[in-house]
N, C-alpha and C positions, 0 to 999 in steps of 0.2 A: 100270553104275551107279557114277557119281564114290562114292567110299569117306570123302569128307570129309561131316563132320556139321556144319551151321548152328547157329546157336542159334536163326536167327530166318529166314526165307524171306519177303521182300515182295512180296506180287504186285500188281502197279500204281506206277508209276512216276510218279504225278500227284502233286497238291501233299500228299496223306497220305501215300501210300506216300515220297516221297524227305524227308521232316519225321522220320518213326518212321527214315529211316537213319538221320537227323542225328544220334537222340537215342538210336538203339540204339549209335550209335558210343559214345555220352558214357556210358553204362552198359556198356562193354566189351562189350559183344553179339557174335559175330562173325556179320554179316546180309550178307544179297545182294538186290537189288532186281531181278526179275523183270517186265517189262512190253513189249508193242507196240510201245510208242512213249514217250518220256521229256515228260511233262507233261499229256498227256490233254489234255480238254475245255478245261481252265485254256491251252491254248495258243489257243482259239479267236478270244477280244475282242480285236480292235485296237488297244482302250485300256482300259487299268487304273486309277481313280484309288481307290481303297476297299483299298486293301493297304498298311498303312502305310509311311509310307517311298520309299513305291515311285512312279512314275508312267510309265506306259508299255505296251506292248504285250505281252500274255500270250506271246507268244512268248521274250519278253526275260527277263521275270520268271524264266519257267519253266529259264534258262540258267543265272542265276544260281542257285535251286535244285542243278540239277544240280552245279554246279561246288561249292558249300559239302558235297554229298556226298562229291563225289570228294578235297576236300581231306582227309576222313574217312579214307579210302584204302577204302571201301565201293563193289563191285563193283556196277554197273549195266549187267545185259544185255537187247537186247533181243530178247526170245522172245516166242513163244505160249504161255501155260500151257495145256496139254491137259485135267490131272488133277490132282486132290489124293486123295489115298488114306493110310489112317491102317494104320502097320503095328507094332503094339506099343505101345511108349510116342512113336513116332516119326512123321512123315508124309514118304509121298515127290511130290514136288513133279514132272510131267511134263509136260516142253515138247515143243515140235515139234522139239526140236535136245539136248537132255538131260534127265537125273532128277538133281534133288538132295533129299538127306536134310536135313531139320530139325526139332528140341528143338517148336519153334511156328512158326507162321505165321499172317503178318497179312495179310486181304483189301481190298485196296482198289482193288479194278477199274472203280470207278465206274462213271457213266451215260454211253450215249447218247443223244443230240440227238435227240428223234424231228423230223422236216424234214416237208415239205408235199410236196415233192417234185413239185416244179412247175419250168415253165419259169424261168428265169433266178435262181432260190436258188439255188444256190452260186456264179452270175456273181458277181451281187450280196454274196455276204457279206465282211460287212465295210467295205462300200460303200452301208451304208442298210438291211442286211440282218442281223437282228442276233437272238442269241438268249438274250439276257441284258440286262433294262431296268436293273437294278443297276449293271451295267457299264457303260453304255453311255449312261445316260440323258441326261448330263449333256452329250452332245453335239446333242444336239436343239433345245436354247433356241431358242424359237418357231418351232419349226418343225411340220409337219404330220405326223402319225406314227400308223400302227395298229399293233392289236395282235390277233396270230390265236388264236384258244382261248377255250374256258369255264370255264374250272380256277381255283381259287383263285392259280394258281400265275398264270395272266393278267388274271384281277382287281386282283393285287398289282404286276402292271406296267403297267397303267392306271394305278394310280394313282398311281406312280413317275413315270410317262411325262406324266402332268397336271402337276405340280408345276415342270415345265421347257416343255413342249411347249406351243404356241397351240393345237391342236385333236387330241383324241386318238379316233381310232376303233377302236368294239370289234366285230371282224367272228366269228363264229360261227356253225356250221354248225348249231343245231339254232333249237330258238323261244325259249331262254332260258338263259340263264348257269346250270352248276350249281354254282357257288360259292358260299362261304358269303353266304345271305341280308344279313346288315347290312352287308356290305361290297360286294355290287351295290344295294344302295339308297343307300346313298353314292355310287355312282359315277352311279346316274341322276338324283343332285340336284347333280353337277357340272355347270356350262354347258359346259365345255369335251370332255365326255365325248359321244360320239354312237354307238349303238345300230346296226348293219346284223346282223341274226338271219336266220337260215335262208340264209345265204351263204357262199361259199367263194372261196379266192383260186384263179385258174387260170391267171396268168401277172404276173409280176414284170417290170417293165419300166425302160430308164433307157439313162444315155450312159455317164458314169464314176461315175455315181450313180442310186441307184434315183430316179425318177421320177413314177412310175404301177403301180399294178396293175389287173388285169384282174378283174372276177369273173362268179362262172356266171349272174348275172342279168342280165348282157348291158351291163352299165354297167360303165365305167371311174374308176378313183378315182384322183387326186394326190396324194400323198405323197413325204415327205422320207424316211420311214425307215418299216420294218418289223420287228416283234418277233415272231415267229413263240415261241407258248408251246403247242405241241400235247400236252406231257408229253416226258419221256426214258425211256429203257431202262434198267433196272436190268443190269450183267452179273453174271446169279446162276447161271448154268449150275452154274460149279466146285464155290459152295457148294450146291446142291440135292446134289448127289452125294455133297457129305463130309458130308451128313445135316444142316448149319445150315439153323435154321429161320426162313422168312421171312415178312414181314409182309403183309397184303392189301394193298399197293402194290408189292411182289416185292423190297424193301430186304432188309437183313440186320439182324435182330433184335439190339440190343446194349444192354448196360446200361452205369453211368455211367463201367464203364472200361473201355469197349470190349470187352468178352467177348460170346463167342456159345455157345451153350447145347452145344460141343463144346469139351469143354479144351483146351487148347493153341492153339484158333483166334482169331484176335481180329480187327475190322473196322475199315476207317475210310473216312472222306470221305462222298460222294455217294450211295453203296453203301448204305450201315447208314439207322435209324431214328436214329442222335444227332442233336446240334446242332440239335431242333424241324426235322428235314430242309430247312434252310435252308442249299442247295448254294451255299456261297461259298470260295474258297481260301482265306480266315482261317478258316472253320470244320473244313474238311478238316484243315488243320494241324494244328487242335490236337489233332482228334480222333486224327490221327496220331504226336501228341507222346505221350500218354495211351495209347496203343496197346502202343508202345513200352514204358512203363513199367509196364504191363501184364504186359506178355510176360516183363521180368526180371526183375517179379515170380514167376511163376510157375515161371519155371527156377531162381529162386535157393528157393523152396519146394521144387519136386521135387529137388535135388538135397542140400537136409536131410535127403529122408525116405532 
């Protein structure tokens, strides 16, 4: 067990977690950012235009991220976190490769994508294939574009995806949207809005572009683009085990500055119930900024008492 003590251990390397380094830096913190992979989900969209400043591909943003960390001189490795485990007034943080000790720790593991998991989805992404109408929308103008799911969460890109697209279809596998009621009755008094219930997509089709999809009704649809909103995954394993309590969507319960109902833990991004769970990289940040200053609050507390 490394012998050195964190003030702060970041787990998740996405636009929260590498935000709370930025800011853990500027509050003298001494943090380490712990994750997979450096940018998560935020690396998926091919184009970004809703990040101020910014315009370009979540791949690029998320470089630039890392690099305003590292100018911090803030350690960014990439591991597995196995385990959080709380020993005293302390927690030890357990990767697939080491254990580090830290004062607190912020969760920001965010979500996965949940996918369809059909033929030519991940040919296609990025290419007409897309999992984010926020992101993305704005590359549709008149073009022909569905969107998969029932969820509020695909209601809301309907009707993102109306406001640019010529004709938007909502395909869904059961007989009715369970989305909030006033906002599928707005969507069935769109002209542009068309209805396919009790359907499923079973093949994604195209050249250097999606094309066509397939579906289990035996008919074939044309399409310019696809929004696949089936829901994400929360990654809450870690926190079930250190006993944070989570919400009946499997988020991480957190109040207005990022705390979770375990001292010293704090959450941010995709992950937690903040920012109305509207998963955007402006909202992860800030949640991440606030996290941050959360945490030195709480070490500058305990180390009054």
């Amino acid at each position: 067990m490394a012998e050195k003590t964190y003030d702060l251990v970041i787990i998740g390397a996405g636009p929260a977690g590498l935000t709370a380094a930025i800011y853990a830096a500027r509050y003298k913190l001494d943090s380490i950012v712990i994750g997979p992979d450096i940018g998560g989900t935020a690396n998926l969209p091919h184009d970004i235009e809703n990040w101020p400043g910014f315009k370009g591909a979540g791949w690029d943003l998320m470089v630039k991220f890392k690099e305003h960390v590292e100018s911090f001189k803030v350690p960014i490795t990439t591991e597995n976190v196995k385990s959080v485990t709380k020993k005293g007034s302390q927690f030890i943080v357990s990767t697939d490769k080491n254990k580090y000790t830290a004062r607190t720790v912020m969760l920001a593991m965010g979500t996965k994508r949940r996918k369809l998991e059909v033929p030519g989805e991940d040919e296609f992404f990025g290419k007409g294939v897309s999992y984010c109408a926020t992101c993305d929308c704005v590359f549709f103008k008149d073009k022909i574009v569905a969107v998969v799911g029932g969820s509020d969460a695909a209601a809301m890109a309907a009707q993102i995806l109306s406001q640019h697209a010529k004709k938007v279809y909502i395909i869904y596998r059961k007989e009715h949207m369970r989305a909030e009621p006033a906002r599928v009755e707005e969507l069935e008094h769109d002209p542009k809005v068309e209805f396919l219930y009790n359907t499923n997509v079973t093949h994604i089709i195209g050249d250097k572009l999606v094309k066509k999809v397939k579906l289990d009704t035996g008919k074939e649809l044309a399409l310019d683009g696809l929004f696949i909103e089936v829901g994400g995954i929360p990654v809450t394993a870690i926190a079930k085990e250190l006993g944070v309590t989570l919400s009946k969507s499997e988020r991480i319960n957190v109040n207005a500055a990022m705390e979770t109902n375990v001292p010293g833990v704090f959450a941010a991004g995709d992950i937690t119930t903040g920012s109305n769970e509207f998963n955007q990289i402006v909202t992860a940040a800030a949640e991440g900024a606030i996290a941050a200053l959360s945490a030195f609050t709480f070490i500058r507390k305990n180390k009054a008492k």
